[in-house]
C-alpha positions as CSV (number, residue, x, y, z in Angstrom):
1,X,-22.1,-82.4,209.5
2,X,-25.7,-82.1,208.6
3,X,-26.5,-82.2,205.2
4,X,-29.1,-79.2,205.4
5,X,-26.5,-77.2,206.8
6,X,-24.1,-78.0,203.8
7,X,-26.8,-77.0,201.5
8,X,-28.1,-73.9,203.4
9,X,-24.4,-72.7,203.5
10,X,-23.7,-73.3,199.7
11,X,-26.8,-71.7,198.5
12,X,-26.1,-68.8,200.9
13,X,-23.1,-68.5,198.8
14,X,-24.2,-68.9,195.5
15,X,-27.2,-66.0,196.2
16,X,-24.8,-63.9,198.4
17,X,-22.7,-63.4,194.8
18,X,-25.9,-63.1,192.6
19,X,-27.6,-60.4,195.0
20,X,-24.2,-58.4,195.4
21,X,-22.0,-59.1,198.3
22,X,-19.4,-56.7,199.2
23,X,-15.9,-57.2,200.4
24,X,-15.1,-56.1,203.8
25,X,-12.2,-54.2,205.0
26,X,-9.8,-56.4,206.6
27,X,-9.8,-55.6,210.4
28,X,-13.8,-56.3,210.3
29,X,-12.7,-59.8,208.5
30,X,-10.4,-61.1,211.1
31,X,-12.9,-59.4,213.8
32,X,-15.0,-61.9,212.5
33,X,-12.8,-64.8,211.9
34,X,-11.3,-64.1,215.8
35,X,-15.2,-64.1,216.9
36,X,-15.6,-67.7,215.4
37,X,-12.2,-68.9,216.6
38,X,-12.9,-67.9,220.4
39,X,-16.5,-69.7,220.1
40,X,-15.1,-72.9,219.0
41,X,-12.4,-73.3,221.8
42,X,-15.3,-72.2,224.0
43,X,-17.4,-75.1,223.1
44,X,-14.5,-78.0,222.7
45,X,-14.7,-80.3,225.6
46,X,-11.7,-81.5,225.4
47,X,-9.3,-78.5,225.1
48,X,-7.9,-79.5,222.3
49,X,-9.2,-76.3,220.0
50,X,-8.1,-74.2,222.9
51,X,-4.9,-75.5,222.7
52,X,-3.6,-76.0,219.0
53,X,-6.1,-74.2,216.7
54,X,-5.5,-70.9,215.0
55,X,-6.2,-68.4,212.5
56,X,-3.9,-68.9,209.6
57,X,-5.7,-66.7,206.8
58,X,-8.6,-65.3,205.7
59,X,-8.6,-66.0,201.9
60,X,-12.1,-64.1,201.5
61,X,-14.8,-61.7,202.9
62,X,-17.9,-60.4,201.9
63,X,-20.9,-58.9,203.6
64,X,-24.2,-59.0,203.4
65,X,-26.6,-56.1,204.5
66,X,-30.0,-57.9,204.9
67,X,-33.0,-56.6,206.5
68,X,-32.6,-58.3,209.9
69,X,-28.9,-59.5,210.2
70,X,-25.4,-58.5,208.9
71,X,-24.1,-61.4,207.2
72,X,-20.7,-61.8,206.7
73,X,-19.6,-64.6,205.0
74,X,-16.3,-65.5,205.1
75,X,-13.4,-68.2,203.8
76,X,-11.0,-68.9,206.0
77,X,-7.6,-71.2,207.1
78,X,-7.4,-72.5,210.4
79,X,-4.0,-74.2,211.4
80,X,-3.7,-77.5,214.0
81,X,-0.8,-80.2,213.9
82,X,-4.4,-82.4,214.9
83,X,-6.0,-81.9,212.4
84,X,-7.7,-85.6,211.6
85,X,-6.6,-85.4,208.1
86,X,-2.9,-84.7,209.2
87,X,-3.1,-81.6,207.1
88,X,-1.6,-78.4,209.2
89,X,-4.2,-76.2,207.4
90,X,-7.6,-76.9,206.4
91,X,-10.4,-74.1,204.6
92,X,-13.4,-73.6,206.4
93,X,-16.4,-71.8,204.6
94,X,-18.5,-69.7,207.8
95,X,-21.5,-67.0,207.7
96,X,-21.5,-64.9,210.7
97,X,-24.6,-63.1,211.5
98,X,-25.0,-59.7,213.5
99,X,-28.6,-58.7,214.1
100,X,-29.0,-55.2,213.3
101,X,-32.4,-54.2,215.3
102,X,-31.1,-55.3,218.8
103,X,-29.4,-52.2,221.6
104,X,-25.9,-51.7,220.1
105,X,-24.6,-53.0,224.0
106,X,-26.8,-56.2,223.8
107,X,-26.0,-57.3,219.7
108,X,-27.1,-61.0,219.2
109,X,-24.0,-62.2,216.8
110,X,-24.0,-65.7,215.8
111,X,-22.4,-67.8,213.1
112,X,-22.9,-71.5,210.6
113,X,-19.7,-73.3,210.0
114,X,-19.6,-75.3,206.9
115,X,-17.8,-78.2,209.4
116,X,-16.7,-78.5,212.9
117,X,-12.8,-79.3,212.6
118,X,-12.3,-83.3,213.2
119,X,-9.2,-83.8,215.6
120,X,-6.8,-86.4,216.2
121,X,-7.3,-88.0,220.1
């Protein structure tokens, strides 16, 4: 991973508690997690997201109701048996961002991922 996005994530984090987050109702937290999960096995080569990972839990949720985007910022488990680490779970930190001036049909929603998940081959 790029360090700039590890930074830009963990200050997003830091000021997201200082300005006032919110926690989100739970159907718009897995919503989100779901969005993230599909994306990833859309963009995996391989298969292999498609085919072993999963949402185990979201441990936290909180939203963010900026000016141009609603940021939701979110903590989350995904499950594998291929995981590199050889852990079946690993925690993933992940901002998803829903622009809020764009026609309600043609919403841009996009997301930062603290870390792609690292597989076995």
């Amino acid at each position: 991973m790029r360090p700039s996005l590890l930074l830009t994530t963990v200050i997003y984090f830091i000021i997201s508690f200082a300005i006032g987050a919110t926690t989100v109702p739970n159907e718009i937290a897995i919503d989100s997690a779901s969005f993230v999960l599909d994306s990833l096995r859309k963009i995996n080569d391989s298969g292999i997201y498609a085919e072993s990972l999963r949402l185990h839990a979201v441990r936290d949720a909180k939203v963010i109701d900026g000016l141009y985007y609603k940021n939701t910022l979110l903590t989350i488990e995904l499950s594998s048996e291929k995981f590199g680490s050889g852990f079946p779970i690993e925690v993933f930190e992940i901002i998803v961002m829903e622009s809020k001036h764009e026609e309600h049909i043609h919403k841009r929603v996009g997301y930062a991922i603290d870390r792609f998940p690292k597989m076995k081959d």
